[in-house]
Every structure is written in C-alpha cells, then in structure tokens.
C-alpha positions as CSV (number, residue, x, y, z in Angstrom):
1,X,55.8,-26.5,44.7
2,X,52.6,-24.5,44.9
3,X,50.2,-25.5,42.3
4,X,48.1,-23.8,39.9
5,X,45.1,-25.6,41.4
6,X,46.2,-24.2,44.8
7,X,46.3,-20.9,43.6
8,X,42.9,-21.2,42.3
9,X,41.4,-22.3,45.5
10,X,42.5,-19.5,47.0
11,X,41.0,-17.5,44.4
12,X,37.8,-18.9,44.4
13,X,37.5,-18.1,48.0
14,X,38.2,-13.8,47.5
15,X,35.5,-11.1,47.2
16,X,36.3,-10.1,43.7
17,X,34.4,-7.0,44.5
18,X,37.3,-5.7,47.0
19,X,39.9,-7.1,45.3
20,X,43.5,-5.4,46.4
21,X,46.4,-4.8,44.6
22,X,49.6,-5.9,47.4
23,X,53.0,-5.3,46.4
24,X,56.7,-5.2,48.3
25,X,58.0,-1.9,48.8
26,X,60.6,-1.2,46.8
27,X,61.9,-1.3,43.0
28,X,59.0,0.1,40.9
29,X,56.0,-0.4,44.3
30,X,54.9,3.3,43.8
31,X,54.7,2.7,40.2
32,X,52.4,-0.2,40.7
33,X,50.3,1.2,43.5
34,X,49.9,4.9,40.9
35,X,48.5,2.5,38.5
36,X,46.3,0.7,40.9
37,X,44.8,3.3,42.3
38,X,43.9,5.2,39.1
39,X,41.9,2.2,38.1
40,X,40.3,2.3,41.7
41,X,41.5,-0.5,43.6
42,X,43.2,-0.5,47.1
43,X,46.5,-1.3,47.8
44,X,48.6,-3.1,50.3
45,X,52.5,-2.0,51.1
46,X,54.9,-4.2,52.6
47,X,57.6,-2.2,53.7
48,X,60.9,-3.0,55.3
49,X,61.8,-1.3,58.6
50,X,63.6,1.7,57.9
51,X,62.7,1.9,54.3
52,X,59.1,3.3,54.7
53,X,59.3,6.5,54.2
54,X,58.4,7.2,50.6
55,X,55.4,5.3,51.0
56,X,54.3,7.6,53.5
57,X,54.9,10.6,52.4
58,X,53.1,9.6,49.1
59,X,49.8,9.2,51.0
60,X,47.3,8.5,48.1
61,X,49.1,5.2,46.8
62,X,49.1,3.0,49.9
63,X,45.3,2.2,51.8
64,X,47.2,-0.4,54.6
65,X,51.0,-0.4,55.0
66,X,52.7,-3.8,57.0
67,X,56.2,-2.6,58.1
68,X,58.4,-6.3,58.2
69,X,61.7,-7.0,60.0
70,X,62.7,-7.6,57.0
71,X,61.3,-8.3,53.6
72,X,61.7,-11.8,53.3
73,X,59.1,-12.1,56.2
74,X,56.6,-11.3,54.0
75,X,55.7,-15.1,53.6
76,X,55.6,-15.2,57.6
77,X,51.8,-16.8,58.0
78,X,49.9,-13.2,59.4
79,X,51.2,-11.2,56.8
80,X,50.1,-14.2,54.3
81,X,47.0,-13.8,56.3
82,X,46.7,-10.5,56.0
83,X,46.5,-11.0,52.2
84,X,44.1,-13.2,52.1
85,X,42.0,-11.6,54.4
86,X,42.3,-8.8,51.7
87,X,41.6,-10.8,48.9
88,X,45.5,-9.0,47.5
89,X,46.4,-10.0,44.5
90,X,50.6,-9.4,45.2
91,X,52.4,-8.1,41.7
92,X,56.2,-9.3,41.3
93,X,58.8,-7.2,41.0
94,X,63.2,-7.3,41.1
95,X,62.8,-6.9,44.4
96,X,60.0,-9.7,45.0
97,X,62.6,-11.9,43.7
98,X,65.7,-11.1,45.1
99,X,64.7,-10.2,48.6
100,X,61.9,-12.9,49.1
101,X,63.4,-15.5,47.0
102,X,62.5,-17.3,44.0
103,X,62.0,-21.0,46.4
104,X,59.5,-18.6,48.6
105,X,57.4,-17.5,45.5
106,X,57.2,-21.0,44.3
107,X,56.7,-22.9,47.2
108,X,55.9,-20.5,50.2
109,X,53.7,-17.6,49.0
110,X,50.5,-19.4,48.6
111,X,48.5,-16.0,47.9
112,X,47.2,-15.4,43.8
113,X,49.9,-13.6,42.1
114,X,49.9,-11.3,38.6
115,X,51.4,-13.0,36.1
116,X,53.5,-16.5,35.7
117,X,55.4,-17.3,39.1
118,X,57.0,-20.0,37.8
119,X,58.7,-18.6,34.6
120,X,60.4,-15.7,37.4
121,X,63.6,-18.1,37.7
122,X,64.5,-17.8,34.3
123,X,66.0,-14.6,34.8
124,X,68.9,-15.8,36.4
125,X,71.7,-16.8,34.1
126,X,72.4,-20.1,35.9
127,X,69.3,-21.8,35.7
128,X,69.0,-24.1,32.6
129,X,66.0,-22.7,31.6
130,X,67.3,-19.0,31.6
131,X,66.7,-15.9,29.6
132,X,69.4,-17.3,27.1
133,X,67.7,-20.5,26.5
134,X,64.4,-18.8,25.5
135,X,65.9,-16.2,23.6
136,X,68.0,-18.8,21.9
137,X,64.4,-20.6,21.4
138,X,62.6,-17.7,20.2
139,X,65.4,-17.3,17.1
140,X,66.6,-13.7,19.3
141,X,70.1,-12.8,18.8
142,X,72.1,-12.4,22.4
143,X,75.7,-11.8,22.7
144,X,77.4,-14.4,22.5
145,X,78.3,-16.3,25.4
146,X,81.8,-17.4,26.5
147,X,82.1,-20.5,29.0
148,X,85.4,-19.9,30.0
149,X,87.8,-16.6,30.8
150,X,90.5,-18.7,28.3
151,X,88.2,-17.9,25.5
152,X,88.3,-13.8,26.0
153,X,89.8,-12.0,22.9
154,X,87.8,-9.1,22.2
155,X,86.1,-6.6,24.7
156,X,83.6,-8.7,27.0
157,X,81.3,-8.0,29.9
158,X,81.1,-9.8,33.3
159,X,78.1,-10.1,35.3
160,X,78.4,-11.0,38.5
161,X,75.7,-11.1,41.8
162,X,76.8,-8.1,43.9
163,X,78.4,-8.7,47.4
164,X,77.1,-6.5,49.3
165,X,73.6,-6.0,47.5
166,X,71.7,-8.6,46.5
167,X,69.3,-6.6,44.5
168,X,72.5,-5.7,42.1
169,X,74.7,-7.5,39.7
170,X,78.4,-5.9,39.7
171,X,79.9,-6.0,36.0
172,X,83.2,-5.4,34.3
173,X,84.9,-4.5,31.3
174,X,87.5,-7.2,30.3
175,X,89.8,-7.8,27.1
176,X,91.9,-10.8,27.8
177,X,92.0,-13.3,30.4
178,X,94.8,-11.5,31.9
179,X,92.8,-9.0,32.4
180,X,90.3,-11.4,33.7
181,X,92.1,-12.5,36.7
182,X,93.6,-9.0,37.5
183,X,90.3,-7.3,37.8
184,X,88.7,-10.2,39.7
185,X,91.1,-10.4,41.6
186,X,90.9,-6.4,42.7
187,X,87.2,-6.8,42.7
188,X,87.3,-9.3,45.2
189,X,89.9,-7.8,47.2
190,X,87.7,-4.5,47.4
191,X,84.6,-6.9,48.7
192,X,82.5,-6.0,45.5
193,X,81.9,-9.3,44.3
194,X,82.7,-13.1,46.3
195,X,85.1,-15.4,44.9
196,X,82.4,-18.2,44.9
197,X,80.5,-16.3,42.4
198,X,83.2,-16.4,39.8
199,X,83.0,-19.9,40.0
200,X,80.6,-20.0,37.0
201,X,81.3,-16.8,35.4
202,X,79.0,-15.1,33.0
203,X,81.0,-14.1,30.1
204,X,79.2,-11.9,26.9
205,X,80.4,-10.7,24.3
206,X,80.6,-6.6,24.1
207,X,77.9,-5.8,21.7
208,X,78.5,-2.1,20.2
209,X,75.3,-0.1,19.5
210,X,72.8,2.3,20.8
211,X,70.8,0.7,24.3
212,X,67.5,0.3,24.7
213,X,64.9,-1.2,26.6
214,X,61.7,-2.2,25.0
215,X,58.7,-2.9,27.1
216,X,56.3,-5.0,26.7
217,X,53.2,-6.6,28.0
218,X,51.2,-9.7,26.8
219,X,47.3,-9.9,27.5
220,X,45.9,-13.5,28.0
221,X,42.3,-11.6,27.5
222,X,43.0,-9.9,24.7
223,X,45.8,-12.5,23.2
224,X,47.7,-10.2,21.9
225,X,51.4,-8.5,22.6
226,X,51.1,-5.0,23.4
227,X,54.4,-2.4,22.8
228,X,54.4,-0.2,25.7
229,X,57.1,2.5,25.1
230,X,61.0,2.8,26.0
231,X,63.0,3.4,28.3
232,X,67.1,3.8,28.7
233,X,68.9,3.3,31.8
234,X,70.9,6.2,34.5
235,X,74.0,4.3,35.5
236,X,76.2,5.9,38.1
237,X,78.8,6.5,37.8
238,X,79.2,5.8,34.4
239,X,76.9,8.3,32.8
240,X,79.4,11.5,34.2
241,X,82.2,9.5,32.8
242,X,80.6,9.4,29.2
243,X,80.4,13.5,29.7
244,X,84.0,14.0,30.1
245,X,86.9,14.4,27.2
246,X,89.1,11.7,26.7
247,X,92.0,13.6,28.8
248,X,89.9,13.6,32.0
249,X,88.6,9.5,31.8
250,X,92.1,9.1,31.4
251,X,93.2,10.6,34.8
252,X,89.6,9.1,35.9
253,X,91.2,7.1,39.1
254,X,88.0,5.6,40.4
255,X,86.5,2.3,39.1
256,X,83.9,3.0,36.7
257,X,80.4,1.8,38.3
258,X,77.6,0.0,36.6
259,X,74.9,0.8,39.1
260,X,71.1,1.7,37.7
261,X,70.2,4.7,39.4
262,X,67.6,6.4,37.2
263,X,66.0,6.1,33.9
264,X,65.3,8.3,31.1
265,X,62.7,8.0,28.0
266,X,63.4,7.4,24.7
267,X,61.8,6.7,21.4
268,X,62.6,4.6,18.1
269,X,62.6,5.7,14.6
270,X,59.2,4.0,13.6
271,X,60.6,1.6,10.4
272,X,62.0,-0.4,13.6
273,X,58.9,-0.7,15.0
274,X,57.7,-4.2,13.0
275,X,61.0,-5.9,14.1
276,X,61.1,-4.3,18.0
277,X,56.7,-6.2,17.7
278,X,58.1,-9.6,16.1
279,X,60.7,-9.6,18.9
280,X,58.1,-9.2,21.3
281,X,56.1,-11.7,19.8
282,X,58.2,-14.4,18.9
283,X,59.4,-13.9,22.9
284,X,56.0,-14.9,24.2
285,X,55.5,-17.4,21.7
286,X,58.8,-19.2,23.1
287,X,58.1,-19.1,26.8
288,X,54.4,-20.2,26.1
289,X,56.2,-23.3,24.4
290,X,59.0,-23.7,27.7
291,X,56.6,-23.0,30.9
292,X,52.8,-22.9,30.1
293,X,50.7,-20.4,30.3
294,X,54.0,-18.1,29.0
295,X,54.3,-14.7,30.1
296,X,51.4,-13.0,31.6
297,X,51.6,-9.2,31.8
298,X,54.8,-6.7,31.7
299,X,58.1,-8.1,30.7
300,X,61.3,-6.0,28.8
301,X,63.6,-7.1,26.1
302,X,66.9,-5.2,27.6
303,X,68.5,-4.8,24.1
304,X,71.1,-3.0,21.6
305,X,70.6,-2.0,18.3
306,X,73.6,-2.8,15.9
307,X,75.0,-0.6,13.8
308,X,73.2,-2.8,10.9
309,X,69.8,-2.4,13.2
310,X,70.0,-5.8,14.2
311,X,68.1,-6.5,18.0
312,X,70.1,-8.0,20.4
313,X,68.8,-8.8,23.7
314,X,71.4,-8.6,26.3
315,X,68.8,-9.2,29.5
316,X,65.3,-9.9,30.3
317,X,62.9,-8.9,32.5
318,X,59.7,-11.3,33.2
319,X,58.0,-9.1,35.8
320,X,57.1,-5.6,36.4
321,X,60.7,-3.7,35.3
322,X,61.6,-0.6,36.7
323,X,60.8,1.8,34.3
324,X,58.5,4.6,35.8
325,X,59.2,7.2,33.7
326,X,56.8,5.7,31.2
327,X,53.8,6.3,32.8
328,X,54.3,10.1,31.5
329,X,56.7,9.7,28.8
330,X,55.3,6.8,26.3
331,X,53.9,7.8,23.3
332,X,53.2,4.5,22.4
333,X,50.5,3.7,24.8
334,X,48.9,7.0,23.3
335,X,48.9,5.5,20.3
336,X,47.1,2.3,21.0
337,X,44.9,3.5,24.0
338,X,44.9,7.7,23.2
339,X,46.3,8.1,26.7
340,X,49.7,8.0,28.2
341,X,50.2,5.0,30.8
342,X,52.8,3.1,32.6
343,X,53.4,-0.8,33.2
344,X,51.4,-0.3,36.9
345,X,48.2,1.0,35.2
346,X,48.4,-1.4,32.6
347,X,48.2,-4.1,35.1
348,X,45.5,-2.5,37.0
349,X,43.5,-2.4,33.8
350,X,44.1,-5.9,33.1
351,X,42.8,-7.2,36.3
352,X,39.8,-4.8,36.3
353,X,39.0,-6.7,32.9
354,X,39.8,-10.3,34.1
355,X,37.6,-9.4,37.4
356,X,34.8,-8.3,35.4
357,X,34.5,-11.1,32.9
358,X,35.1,-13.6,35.4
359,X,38.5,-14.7,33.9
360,X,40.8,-14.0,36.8
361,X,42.1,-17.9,36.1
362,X,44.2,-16.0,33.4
363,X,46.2,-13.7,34.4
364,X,47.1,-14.9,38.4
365,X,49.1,-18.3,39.4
C-alpha cells in the first residue's frame, strides 16, 4: 500500500506555486475543473478515447488534456509522470473508483490526492468496513439489512453491480423470496446483472419517505463540517413512470429502470436543518475514529426522510458526488459564504488555503 509518508515525499518535491488540479474525465470532471479554474488553477483531463468530446468543446475548463486507451491506464508510468511533472493534485470521483480501481488508488497511483484514499473502499457494501459499518458507528439509522432472500416479507430493495456497466448498480423491487428468485432469475437471463453477483446479495429494507441527498464537506483547516446544499436524483426511466395514472403503470410492459441520469435541486424546511448538521457531524466523527485522518473534503449522506422526519441514510458517498446542479442552485453556500458554489469550487478553495498556509499535509494522501 502507498503510504502517507510516500505521498508526502512527493509532495514536498511540487512547485506549490503551479499547483494543478488533474482529474478523470467523466462523472462530475467538468464540475471539478469549473471550480478549479474559478479559483485560478490549471487543470489536467484524462479522457478515454472516444469520450473526449465534452471536454473539448468546453474549452475554458481543461489547460492539458491526455486521451488514454482506456481509463484505467491512467496509473501507466508517463501519465503518472505527467502528473508529477505538473505538480497535479488528482480529485476522486465514482468514476476514479470504478474505472481505475480501488487496488490502483491505494497501491498504484503514487501522485497526492484530495482527500482520504484509503477510506474510498468503504463505499462498497462488501467490504467490512463499509458505509453500514460507519453509519452503524456514527448512531445513523440505515434500512435495515437482510442477509438472506428467506428473510423478505415486506417490500425490499436489491442492489446489485451492473453487468454491463461497471460505473452502475442495477436494483430491484422485491416482496417475497418468490419473488426474489423470479426476478433474478429474469434479470440474469436479460444479461443485466451476473449470477456471481447474487452470491452475496444486498438486501434493504424499503424505507418510505421523501429522498434526498445532503452534501457535505469537512475542512481539516477550518475543523469544522460545512452543509453544502441538496440535491435529488433524475432516474430513468422511473421518473416518466411516477408521471403516469395508475391505469397506464399498469399496462407499463417494460422493466422499470433505476438508472441516475440527471439531478435536480431541492431545499429542506429549515427546523431539519440542526439534525441534517449532527448527521453530518456525527458522520465525520465516526470515520475519523475507523480510518485516520476521517473524511477530507466533499462526501453525501444519500438519505430519506420518514414520515416522522427521521434521517435515514440509504448510501454514501466519500468523494466528490455527482451533484452539479449545486454550483447554481444551493442556497446554503450563500448563506455561509454570500455566494453560490458547488462541491468543485469548494475544493479549489480548500487547496488555495492549504497551499497558502503551508498545510497541504492536510487535505492530500
């Protein structure tokens, strides 16, 4: 595993006066580079061959563009060269992750990155440590959890890894383990998901209540948990079906898709504002306590909000999520900062501030 000493080595070695902001093309890049470049630094886009259009027609964002094979060659030794060369500073994102892997990041990728590479993993459900095992340590209610299809009897949720996207998790609606096995069984027939991944099944509990994603982001300068703004999620196809009447889901033949496609914004009535900041806060608190230093920079609490206006977290996001519709729709950031900002600037302003105090140690590993 890289270390955090390695890391620093490298850092010690950049010219923290041409610092540059590096990021993978894809998932919430523009975001990122919009943010970097309104706080002045220079960027560096990694695209994939095929995939690089956006970032060229968008011509202010990107100063150098790399166009890879294919993404996971990012950690190929010139393009790591090119970074350091650079002095980039790479930002992680779902996309990071997935494509590039999270055995690359922590053993491969020896180039300073924002925020805590090794706390990444825990996103996926089946490492121990996961995103259940620090909710469950930070006292935040998630649905409940079933280890086994024989223990469905109310409306659940599957999650699943995609099979043909590995960027995506396929989910389904399920009431009984009958219905279990006959909807896995079409799924797998129809190539969306791989009958390997049903070998450990993730199983919730269908939480009823109004979704939303709250976004956050933790400052190691400033130590203190900042509330960005929210966001709610465009699924496809799944949004149209919500529009029609009862009659027309009924003759609705097609399977209903759980794709993110877009986002939208949204607010919060502000008396649930102290409980969406304790949920925040008692979040970092718990990853601090699991995998030192704790979160460093953006993460979101994917939640519902009960009925009873009870938070519970149904997914977590401990890197840049995508959500750039808050860099122009957050009334929050206004609040704190008397401007409206997104996740990518927010960054950018952190790493101005670490760069000019000479605390960099803080917020990269």
């Amino acid at each position: 595993m890289i270390t955090f000493d390695k890391i620093m080595t490298v850092a010690e070695g950049y010219d923290i006066k041409n610092i540059r902001i590096a990021v993978l093309a894809s998932h919430s890049a523009l975001e990122i580079m919009d943010g970097a470049k309104d706080e002045n630094f220079k960027t560096l886009c990694f695209c994939q061959k095929g995939r690089e259009t956006p970032y060229l027609k968008f011509k202010r964002l990107a100063d150098e563009i790399i166009v890879l094979d294919k993404f996971s060659d990012l950690t190929l030794k010139e393009n790591q060269e090119r970074m350091l060369e650079t002095n980039s500073i790479i930002i992680p994102h779902r996309a990071l992750t997935a494509y590039v892997g999270y055995d690359q990041i922590e053993n491969e990728l020896l180039i300073p990155m924002f925020g805590n590479r090794y706390l990444l993993r825990a996103e996926e459900r089946n490492y121990e440590q996961n995103q259940y095992y620090l909710l469950e340590k930070a006292g935040i209610r998630h649905p409940k959890i079933l280890r086994d299809p024989s223990q469905i009897e109310h409306l659940s949720m599957v999650k699943v890894q995609e099979a043909n996207r590995k960027l995506e998790r396929a989910f389904f609606l399920v009431s009984s383990e009958k219905d279990y096995q006959e909807k896995a069984r079409l799924k797998i027939k129809e190539h969306s998901i791989e009958e390997k991944d049903l070998e450990k099944p993730v199983i919730e509990e269908y939480v009823i209540g109004t979704y939303f994603n709250f976004n956050f982001f933790h400052s190691p300068l400033r130590q203190e948990t900042e509330f960005l703004g929210i966001e709610r999620r465009l699924q496809t196809n799944l949004n149209d079906y919500n529009s029609m009447t009862a009659r027309q889901q009924m003759e609705f033949e097609q399977d209903v898709k759980h794709i993110e496609i877009g986002h939208t914004p949204a607010s919060i009535r502000e008396s649930m504002l102290e409980k969406i900041f304790q949920t925040g806060e008692k979040f970092v608190k718990a990853c601090q306590e699991v995998r030192q230093p704790g979160i460093i920079g953006p993460f979101s609490l994917q939640s519902i909000v009960t009925p009873e206006f009870d938070i519970v977290v149904y997914d977590v996001s401990l890197r840049v999520p995508g959500n750039p519709i808050l860099a122009t729709t957050s009334p929050y950031t206004k609040y704190l900062y008397g401007e409206t900002f997104g996740v990518g600037r927010r960054i950018a302003m952190e790493l101005k501030s670490a760069l000019s105090t000479d605390s960099i140690k803080k917020v990269i590993s």
